[in-house]
C-alpha positions in Angstrom: 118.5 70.6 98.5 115.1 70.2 97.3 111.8 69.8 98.3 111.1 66.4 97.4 114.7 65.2 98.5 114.5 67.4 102.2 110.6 65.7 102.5 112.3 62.2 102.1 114.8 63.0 104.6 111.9 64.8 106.8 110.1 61.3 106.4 113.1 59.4 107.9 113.4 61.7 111.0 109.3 61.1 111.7 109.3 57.3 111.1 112.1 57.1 113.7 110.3 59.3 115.8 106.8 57.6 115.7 108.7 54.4 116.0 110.7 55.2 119.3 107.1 56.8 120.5 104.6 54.1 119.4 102.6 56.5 117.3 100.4 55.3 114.8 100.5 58.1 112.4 97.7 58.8 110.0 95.3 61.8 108.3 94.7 63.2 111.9 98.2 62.5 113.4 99.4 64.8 110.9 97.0 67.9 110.6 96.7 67.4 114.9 100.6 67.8 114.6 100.8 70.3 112.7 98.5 72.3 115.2 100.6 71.4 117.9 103.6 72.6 116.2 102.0 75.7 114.7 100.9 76.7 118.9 104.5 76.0 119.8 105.8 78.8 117.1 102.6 81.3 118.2 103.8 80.6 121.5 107.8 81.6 120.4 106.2 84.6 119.0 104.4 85.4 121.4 107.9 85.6 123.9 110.1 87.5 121.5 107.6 90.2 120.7 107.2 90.4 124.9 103.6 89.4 124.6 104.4 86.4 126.9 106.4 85.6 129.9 109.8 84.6 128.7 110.5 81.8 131.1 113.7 83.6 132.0 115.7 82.9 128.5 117.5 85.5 126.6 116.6 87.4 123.4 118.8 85.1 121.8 117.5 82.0 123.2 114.0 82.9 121.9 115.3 83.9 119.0 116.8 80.6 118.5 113.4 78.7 119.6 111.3 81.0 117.4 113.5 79.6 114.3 113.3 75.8 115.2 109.4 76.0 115.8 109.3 77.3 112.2 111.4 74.7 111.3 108.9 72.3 113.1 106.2 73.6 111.2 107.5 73.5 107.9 108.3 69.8 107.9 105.2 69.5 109.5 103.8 70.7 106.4 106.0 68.7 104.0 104.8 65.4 105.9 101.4 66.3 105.4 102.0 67.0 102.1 104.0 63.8 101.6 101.2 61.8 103.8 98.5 63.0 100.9 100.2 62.7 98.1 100.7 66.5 97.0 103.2 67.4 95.3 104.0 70.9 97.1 105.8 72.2 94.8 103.8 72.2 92.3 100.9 73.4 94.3 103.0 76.5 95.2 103.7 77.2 91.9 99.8 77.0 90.6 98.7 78.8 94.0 101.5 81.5 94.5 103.6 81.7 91.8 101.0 81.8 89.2 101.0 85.7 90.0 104.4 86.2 88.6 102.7 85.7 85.0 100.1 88.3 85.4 
């Protein structure tokens, strides 16, 4: 899949989200979200590299958590991207892979 069609689906999952939670999204909504999604993933981090209490889950269990807060956080960023118009992939190209060509 690519990353326009996986944003558009992203985009379905958050309108039915804010809808079902009243949430008015806009500029701040996402960036905020994004933060609290980005402290959720530290926090994951923090529990499989034994830097924080582990609430009594298993390697694997954090494991798993640590990989859907990085999945939080990436379509996190493709809303925001989406919500301002970027077009991510070409941003990532001009930004990162730009240094293939020197």
């Amino acid at each position: 899949m690519d990353i326009k069609t996986l944003t558009e689906e992203v985009e379905k999952i958050s309108q039915k989200y804010t809808t079902l939670f009243k949430i008015k999204r806009d500029g701040d909504w996402y960036v905020l979200k994004l933060q609290e999604e980005l402290g959720e993933l530290i926090q994951s981090y923090l529990m499989i590299t034994e830097r924080a209490r582990t609430k009594e889950k298993s390697k694997e269990e954090m494991t798993k958590d640590f990989e859907k807060e990085l999945a939080d956080v990436f379509c996190h960023v493709l809303l925001l991207s989406k919500f301002y118009k970027i077009d991510l992939e070409k941003a990532v190209e001009e930004k990162w892979l730009s240094w293939n060509k020197k």
